[in-house]
N, CA, C and O atoms as a Maestro MAE file, in Angstrom:
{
 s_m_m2io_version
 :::
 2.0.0
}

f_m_ct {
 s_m_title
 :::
 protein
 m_atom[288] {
  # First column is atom index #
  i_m_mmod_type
  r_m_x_coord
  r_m_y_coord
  r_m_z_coord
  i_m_residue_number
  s_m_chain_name
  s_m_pdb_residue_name
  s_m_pdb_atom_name
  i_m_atomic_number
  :::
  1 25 39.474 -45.233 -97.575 1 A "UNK " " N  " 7
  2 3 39.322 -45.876 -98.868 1 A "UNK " " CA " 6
  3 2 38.397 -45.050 -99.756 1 A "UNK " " C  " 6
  4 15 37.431 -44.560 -99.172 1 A "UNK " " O  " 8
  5 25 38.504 -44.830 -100.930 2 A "UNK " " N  " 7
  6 3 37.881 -44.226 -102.162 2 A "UNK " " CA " 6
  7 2 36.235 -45.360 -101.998 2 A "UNK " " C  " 6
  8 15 36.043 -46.438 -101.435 2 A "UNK " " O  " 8
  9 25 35.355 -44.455 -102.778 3 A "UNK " " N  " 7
  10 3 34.003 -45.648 -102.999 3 A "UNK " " CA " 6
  11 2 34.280 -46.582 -103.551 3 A "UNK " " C  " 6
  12 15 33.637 -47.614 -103.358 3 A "UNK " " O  " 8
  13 25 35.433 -46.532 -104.512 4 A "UNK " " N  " 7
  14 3 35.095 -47.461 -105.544 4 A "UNK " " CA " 6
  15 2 36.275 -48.894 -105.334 4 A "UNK " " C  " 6
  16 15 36.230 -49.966 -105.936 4 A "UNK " " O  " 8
  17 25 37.170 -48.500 -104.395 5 A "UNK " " N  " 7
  18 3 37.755 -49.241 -103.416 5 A "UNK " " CA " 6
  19 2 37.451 -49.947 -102.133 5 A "UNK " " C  " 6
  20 15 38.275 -50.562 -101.455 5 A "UNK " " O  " 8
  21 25 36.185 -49.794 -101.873 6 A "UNK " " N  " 7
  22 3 35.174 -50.000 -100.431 6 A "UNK " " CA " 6
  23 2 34.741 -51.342 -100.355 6 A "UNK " " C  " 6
  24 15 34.070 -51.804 -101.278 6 A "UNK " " O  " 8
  25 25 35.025 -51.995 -99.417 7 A "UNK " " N  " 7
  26 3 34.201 -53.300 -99.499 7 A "UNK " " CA " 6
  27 2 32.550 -53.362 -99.317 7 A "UNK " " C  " 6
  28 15 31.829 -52.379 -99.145 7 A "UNK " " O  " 8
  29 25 32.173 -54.581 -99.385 8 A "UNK " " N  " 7
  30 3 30.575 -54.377 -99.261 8 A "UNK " " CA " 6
  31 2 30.091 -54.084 -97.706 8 A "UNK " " C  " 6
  32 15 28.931 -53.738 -97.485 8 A "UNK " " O  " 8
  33 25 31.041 -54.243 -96.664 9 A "UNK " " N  " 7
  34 3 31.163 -54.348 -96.010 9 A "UNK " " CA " 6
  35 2 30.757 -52.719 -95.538 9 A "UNK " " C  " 6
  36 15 29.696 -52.409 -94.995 9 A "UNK " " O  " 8
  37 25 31.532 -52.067 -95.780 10 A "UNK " " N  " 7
  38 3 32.174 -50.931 -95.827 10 A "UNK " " CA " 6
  39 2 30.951 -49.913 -96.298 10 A "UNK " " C  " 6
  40 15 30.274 -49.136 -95.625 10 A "UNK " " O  " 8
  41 25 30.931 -50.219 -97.721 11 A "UNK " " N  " 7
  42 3 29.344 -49.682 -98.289 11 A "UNK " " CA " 6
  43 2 28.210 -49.701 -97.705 11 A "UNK " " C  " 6
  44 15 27.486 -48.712 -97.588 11 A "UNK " " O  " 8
  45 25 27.891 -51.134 -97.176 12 A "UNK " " N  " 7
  46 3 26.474 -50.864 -96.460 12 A "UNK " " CA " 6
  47 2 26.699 -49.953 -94.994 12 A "UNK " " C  " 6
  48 15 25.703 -49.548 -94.395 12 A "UNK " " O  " 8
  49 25 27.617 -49.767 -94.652 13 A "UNK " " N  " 7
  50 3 27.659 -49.349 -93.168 13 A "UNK " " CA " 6
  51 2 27.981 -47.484 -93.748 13 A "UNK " " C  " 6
  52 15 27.796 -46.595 -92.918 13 A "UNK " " O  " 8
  53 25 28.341 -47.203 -94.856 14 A "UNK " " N  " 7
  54 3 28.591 -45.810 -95.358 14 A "UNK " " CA " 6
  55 2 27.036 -45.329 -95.624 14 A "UNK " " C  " 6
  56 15 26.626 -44.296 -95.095 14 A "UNK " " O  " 8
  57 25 26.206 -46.123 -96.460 15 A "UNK " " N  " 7
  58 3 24.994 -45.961 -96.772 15 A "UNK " " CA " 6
  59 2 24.298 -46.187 -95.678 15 A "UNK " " C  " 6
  60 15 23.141 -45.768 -95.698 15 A "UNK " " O  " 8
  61 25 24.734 -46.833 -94.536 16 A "UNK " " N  " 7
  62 3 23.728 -47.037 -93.387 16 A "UNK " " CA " 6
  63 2 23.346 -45.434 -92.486 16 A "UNK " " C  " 6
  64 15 22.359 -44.881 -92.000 16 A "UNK " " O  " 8
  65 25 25.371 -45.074 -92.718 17 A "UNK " " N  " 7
  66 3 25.632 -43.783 -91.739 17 A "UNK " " CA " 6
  67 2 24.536 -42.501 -92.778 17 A "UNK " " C  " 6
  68 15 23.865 -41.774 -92.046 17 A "UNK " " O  " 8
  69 25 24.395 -42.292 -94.020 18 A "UNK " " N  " 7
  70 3 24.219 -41.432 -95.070 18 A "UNK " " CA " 6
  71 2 22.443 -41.627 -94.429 18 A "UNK " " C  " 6
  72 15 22.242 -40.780 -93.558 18 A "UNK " " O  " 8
  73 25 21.614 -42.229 -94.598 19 A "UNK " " N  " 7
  74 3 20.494 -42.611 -94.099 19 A "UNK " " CA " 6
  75 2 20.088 -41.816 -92.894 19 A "UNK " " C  " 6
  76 15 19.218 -40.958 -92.745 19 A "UNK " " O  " 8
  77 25 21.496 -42.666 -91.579 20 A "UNK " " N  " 7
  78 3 20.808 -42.176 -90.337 20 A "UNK " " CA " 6
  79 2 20.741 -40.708 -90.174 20 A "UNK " " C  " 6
  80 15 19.904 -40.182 -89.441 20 A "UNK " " O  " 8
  81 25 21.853 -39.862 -91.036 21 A "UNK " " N  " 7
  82 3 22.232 -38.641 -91.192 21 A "UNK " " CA " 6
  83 2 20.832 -37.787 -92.136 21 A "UNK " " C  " 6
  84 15 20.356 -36.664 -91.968 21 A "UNK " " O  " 8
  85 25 20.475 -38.885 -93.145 22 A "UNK " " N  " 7
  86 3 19.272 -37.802 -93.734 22 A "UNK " " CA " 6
  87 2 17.701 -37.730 -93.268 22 A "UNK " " C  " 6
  88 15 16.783 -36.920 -93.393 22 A "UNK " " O  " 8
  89 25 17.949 -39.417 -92.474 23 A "UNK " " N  " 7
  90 3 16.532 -39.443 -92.168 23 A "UNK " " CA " 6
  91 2 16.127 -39.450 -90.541 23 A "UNK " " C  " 6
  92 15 15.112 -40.127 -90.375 23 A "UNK " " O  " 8
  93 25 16.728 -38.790 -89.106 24 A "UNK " " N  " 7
  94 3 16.793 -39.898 -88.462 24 A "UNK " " CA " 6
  95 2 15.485 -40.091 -87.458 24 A "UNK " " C  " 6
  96 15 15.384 -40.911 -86.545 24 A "UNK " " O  " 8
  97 25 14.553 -39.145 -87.869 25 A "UNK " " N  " 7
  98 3 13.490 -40.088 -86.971 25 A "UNK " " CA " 6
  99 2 12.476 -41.196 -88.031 25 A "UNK " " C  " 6
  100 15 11.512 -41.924 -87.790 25 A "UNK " " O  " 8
  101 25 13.134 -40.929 -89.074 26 A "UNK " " N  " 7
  102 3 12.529 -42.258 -89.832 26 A "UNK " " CA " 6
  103 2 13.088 -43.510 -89.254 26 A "UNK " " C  " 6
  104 15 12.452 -44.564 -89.251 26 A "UNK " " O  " 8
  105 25 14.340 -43.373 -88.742 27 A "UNK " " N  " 7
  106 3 14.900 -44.799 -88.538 27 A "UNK " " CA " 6
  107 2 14.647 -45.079 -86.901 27 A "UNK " " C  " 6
  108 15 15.440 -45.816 -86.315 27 A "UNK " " O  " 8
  109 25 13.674 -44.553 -86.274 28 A "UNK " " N  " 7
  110 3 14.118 -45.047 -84.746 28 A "UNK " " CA " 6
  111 2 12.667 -46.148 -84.808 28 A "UNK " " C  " 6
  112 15 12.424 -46.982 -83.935 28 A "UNK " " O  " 8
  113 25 12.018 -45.965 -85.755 29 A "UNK " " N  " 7
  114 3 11.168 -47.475 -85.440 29 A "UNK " " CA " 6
  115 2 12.085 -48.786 -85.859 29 A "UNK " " C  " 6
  116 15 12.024 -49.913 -85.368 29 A "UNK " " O  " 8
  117 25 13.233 -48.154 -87.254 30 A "UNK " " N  " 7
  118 3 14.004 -48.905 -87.378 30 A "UNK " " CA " 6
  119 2 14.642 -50.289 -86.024 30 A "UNK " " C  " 6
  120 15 14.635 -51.500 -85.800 30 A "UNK " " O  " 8
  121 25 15.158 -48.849 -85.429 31 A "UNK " " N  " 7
  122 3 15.938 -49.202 -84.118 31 A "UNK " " CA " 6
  123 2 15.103 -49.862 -83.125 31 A "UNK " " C  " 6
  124 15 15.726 -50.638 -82.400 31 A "UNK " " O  " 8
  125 25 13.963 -49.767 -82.923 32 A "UNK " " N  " 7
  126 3 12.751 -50.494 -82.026 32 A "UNK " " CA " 6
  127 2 12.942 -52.164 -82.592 32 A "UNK " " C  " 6
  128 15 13.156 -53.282 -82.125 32 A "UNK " " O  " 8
  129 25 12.760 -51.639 -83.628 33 A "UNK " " N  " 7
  130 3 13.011 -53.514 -84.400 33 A "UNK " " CA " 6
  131 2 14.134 -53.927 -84.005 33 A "UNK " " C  " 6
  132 15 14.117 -54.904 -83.256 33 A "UNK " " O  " 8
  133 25 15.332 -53.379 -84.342 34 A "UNK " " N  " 7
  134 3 16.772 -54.042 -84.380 34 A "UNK " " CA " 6
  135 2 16.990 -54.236 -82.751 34 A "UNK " " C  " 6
  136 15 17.554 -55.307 -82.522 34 A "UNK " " O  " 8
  137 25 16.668 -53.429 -81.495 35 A "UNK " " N  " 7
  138 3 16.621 -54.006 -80.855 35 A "UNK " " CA " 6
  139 2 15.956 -55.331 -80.156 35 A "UNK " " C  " 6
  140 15 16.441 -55.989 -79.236 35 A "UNK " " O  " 8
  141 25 14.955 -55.505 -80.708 36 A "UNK " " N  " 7
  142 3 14.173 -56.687 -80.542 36 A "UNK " " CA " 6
  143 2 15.267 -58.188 -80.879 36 A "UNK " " C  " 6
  144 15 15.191 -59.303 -80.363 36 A "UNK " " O  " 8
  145 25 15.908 -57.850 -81.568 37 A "UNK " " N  " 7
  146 3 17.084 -58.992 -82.254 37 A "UNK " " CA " 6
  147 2 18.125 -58.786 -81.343 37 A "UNK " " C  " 6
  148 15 18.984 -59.665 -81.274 37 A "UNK " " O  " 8
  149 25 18.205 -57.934 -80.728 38 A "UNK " " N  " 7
  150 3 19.274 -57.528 -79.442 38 A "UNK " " CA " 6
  151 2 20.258 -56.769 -79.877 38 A "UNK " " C  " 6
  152 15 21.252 -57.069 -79.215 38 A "UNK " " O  " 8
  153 25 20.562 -55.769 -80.802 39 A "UNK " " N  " 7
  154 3 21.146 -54.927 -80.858 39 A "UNK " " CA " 6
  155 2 21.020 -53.405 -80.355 39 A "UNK " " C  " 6
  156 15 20.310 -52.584 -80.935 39 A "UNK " " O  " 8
  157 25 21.603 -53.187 -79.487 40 A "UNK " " N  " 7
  158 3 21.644 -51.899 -78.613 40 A "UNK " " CA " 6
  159 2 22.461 -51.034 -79.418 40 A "UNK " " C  " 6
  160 15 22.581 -49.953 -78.841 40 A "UNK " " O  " 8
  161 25 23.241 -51.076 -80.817 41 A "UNK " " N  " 7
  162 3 24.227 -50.199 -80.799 41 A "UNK " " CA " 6
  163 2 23.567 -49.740 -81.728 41 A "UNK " " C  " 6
  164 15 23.649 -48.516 -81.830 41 A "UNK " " O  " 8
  165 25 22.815 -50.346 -82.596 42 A "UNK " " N  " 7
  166 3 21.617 -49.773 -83.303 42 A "UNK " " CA " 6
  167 2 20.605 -49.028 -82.986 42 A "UNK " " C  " 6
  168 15 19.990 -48.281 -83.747 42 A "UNK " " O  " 8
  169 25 20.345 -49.277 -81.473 43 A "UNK " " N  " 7
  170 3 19.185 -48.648 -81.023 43 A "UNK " " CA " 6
  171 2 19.780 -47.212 -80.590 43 A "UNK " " C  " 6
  172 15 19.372 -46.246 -81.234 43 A "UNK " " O  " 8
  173 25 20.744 -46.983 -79.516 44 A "UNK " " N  " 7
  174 3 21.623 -45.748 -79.452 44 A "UNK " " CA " 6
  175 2 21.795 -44.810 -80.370 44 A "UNK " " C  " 6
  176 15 21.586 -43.620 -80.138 44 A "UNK " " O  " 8
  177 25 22.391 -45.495 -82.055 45 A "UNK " " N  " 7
  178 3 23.097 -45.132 -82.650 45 A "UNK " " CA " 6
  179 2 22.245 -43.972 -83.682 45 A "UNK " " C  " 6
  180 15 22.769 -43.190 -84.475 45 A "UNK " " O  " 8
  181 25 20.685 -44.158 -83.370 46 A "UNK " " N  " 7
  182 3 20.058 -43.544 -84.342 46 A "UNK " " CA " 6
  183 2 19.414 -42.499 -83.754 46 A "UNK " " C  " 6
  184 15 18.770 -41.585 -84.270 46 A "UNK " " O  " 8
  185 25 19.742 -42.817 -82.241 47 A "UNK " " N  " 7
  186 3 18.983 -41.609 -81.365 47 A "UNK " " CA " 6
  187 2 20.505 -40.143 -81.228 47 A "UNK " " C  " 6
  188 15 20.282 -39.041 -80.726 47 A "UNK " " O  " 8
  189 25 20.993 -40.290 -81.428 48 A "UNK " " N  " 7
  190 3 21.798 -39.200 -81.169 48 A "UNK " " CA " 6
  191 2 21.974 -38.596 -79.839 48 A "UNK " " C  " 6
  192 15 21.060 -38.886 -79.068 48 A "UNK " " O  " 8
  193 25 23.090 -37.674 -79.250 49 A "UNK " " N  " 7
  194 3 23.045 -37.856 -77.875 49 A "UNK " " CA " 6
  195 2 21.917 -37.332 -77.371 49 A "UNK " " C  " 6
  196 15 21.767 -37.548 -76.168 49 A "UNK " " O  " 8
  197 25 20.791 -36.500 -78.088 50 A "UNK " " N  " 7
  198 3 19.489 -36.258 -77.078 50 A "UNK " " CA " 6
  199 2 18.816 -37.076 -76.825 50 A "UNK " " C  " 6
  200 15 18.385 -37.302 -75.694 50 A "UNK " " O  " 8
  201 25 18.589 -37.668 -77.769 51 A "UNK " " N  " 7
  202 3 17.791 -39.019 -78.093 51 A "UNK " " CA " 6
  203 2 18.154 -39.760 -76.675 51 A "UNK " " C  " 6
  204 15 17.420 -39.772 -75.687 51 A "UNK " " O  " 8
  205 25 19.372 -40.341 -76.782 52 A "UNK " " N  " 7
  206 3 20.109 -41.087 -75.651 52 A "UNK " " CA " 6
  207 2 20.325 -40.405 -74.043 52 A "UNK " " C  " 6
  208 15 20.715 -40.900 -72.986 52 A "UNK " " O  " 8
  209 25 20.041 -39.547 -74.285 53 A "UNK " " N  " 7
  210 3 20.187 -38.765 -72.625 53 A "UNK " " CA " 6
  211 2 18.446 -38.387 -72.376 53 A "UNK " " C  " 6
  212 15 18.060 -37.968 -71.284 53 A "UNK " " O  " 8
  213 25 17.573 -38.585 -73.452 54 A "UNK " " N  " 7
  214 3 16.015 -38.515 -72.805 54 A "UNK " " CA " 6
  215 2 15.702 -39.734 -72.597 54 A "UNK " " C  " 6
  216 15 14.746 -39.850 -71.830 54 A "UNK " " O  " 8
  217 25 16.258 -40.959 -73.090 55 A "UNK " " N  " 7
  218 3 16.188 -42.419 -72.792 55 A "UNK " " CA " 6
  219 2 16.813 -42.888 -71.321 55 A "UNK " " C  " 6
  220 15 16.440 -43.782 -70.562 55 A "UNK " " O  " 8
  221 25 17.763 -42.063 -71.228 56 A "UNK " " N  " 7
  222 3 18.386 -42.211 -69.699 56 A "UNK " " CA " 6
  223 2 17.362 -41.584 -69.013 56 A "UNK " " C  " 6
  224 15 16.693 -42.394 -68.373 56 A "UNK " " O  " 8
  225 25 16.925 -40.216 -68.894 57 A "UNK " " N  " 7
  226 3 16.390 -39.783 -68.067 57 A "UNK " " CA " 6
  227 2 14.840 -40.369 -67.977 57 A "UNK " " C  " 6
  228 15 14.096 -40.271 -67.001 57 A "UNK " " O  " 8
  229 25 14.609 -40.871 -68.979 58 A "UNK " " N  " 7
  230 3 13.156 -42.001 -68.858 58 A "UNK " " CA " 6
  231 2 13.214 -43.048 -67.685 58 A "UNK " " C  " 6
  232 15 12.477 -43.159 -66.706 58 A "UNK " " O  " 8
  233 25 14.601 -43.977 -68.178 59 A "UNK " " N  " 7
  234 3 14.750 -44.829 -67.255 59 A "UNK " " CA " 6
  235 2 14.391 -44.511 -65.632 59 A "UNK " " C  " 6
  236 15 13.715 -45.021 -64.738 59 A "UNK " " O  " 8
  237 25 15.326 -43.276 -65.836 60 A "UNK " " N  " 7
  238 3 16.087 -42.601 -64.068 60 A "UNK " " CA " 6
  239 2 14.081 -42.394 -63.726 60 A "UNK " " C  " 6
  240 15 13.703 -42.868 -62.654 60 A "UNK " " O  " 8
  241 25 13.326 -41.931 -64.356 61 A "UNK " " N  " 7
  242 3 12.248 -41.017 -63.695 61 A "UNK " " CA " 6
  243 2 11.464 -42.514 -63.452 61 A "UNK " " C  " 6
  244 15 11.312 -42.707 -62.246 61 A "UNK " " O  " 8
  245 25 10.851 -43.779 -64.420 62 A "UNK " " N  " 7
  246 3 10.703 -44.729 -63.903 62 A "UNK " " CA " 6
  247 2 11.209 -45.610 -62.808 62 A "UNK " " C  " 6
  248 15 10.483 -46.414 -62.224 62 A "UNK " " O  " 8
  249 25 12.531 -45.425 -62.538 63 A "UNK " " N  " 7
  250 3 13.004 -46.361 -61.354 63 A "UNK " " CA " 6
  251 2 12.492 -45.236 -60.033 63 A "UNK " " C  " 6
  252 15 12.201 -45.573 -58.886 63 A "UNK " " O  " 8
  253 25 12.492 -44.080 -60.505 64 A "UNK " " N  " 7
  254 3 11.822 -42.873 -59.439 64 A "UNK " " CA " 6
  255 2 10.516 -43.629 -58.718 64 A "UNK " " C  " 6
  256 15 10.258 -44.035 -57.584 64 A "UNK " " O  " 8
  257 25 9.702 -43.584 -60.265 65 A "UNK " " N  " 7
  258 3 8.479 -43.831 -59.640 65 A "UNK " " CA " 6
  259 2 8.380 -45.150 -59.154 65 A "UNK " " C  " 6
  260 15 7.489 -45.226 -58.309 65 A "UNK " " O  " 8
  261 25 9.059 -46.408 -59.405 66 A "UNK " " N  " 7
  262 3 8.442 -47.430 -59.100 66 A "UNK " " CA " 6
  263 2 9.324 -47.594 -57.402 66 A "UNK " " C  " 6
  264 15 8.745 -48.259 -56.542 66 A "UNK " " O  " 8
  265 25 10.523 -47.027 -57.111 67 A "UNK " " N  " 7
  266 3 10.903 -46.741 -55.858 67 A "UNK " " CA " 6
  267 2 9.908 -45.915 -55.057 67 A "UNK " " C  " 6
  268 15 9.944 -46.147 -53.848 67 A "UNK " " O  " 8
  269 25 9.115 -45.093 -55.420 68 A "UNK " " N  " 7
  270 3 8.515 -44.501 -54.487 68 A "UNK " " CA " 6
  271 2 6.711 -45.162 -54.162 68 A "UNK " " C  " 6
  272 15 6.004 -45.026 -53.164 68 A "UNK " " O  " 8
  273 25 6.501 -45.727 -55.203 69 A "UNK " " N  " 7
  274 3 5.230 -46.536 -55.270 69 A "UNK " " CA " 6
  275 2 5.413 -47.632 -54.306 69 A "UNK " " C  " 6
  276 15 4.483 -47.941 -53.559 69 A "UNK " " O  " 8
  277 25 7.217 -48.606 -54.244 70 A "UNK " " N  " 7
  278 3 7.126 -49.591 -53.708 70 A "UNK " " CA " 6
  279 2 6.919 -49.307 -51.826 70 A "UNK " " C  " 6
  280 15 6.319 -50.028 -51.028 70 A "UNK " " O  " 8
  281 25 7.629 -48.061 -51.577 71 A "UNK " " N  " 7
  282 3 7.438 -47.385 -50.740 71 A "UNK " " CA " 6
  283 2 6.281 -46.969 -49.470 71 A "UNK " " C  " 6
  284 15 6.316 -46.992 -48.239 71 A "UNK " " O  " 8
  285 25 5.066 -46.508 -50.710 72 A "UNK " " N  " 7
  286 3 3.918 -46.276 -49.803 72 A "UNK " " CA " 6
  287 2 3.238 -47.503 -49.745 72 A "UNK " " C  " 6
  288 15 2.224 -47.616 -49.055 72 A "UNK " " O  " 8
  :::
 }
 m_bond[287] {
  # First column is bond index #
  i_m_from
  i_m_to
  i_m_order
  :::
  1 1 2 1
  2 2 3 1
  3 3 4 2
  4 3 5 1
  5 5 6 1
  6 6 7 1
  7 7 8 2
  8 7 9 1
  9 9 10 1
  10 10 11 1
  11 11 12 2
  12 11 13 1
  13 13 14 1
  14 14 15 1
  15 15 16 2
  16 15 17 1
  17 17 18 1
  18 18 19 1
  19 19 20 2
  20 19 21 1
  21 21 22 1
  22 22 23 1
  23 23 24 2
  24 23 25 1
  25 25 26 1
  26 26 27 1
  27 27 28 2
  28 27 29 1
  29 29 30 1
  30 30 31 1
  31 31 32 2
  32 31 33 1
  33 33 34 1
  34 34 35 1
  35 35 36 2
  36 35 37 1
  37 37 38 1
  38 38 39 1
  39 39 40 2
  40 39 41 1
  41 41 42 1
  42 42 43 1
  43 43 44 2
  44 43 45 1
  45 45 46 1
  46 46 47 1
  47 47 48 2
  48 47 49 1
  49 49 50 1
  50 50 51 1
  51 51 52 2
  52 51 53 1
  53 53 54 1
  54 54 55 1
  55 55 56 2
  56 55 57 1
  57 57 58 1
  58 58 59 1
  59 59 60 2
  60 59 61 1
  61 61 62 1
  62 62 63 1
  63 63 64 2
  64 63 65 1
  65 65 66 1
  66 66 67 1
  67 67 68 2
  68 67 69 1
  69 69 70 1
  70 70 71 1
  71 71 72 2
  72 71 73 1
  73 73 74 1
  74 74 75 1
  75 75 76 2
  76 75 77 1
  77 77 78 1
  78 78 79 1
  79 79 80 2
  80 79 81 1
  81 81 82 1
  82 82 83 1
  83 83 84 2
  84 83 85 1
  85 85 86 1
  86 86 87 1
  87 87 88 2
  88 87 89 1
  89 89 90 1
  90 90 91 1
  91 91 92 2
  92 91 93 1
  93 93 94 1
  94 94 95 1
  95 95 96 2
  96 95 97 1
  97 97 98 1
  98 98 99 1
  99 99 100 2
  100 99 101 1
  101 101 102 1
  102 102 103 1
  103 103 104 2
  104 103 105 1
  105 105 106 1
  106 106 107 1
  107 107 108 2
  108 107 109 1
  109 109 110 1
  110 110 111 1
  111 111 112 2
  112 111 113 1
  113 113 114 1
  114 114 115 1
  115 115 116 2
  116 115 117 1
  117 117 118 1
  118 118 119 1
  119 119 120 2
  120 119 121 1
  121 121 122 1
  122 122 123 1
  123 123 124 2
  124 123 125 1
  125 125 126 1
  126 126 127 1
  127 127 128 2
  128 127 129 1
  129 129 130 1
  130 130 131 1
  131 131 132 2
  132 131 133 1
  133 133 134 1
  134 134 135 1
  135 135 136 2
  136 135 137 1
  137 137 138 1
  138 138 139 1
  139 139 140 2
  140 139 141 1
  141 141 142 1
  142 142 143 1
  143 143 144 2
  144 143 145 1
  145 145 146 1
  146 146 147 1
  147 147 148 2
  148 147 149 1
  149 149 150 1
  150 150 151 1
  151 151 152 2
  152 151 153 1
  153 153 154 1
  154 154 155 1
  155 155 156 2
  156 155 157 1
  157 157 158 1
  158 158 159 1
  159 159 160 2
  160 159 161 1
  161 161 162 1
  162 162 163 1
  163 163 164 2
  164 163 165 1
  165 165 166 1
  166 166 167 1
  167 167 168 2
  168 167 169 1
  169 169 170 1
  170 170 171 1
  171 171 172 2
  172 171 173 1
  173 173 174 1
  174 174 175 1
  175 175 176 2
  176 175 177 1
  177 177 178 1
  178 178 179 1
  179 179 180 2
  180 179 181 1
  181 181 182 1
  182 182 183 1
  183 183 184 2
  184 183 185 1
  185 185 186 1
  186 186 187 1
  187 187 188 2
  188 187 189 1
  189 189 190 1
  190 190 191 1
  191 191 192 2
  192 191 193 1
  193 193 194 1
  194 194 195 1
  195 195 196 2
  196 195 197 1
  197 197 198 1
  198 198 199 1
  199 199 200 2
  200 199 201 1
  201 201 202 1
  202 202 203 1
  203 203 204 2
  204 203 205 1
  205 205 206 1
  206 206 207 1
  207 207 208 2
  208 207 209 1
  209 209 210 1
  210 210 211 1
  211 211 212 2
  212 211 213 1
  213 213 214 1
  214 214 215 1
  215 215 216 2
  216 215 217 1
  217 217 218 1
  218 218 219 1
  219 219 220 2
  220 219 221 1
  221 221 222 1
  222 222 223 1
  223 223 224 2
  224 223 225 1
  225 225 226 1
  226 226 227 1
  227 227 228 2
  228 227 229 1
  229 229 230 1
  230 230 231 1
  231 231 232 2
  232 231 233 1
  233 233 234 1
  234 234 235 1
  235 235 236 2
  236 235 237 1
  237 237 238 1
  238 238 239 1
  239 239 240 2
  240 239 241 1
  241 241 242 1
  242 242 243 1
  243 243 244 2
  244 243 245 1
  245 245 246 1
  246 246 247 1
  247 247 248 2
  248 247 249 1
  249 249 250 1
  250 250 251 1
  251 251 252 2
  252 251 253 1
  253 253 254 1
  254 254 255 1
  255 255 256 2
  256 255 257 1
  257 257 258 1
  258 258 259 1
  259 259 260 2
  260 259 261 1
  261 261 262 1
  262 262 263 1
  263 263 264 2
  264 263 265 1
  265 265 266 1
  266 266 267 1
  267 267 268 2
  268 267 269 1
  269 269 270 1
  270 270 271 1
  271 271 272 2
  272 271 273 1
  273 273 274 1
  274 274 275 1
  275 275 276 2
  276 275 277 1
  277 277 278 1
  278 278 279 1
  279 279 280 2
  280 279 281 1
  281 281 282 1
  282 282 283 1
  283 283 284 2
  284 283 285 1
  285 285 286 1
  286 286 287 1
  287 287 288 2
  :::
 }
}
């Protein structure tokens, strides 16, 4: 669809993408918030895949440590 054919719908989610694209570590406190309301696709969506594969590997190294703590 043309801009000027776009629903509002449409617009805020074009201006949402234009944002995450110019700003995006402005928006990951964003995403700290929006997950709090329970949106995960927000929180993902602003980290980009590094973002999202150092969040995995956070997880992976915490379940590390708390497996090996429960351990000794």
């Amino acid at each position: 669809m043309t801009k000027n054919h776009e629903t509002p719908a449409e617009r805020r989610e074009r201006l949402r993408q234009e944002e995450l694209k110019r700003n995006p570590t402005g928006n990951l406190g964003d995403s700290f918030n929006r997950a709090n309301s329970g949106s995960l696709a927000d929180l993902t969506g602003s980290f980009g895949w590094k973002g999202f594969l150092v969040l995995i590997v956070l997880i992976l190294i915490g379940l590390i440590v708390a497996y090996v703590m429960k351990g000794s």
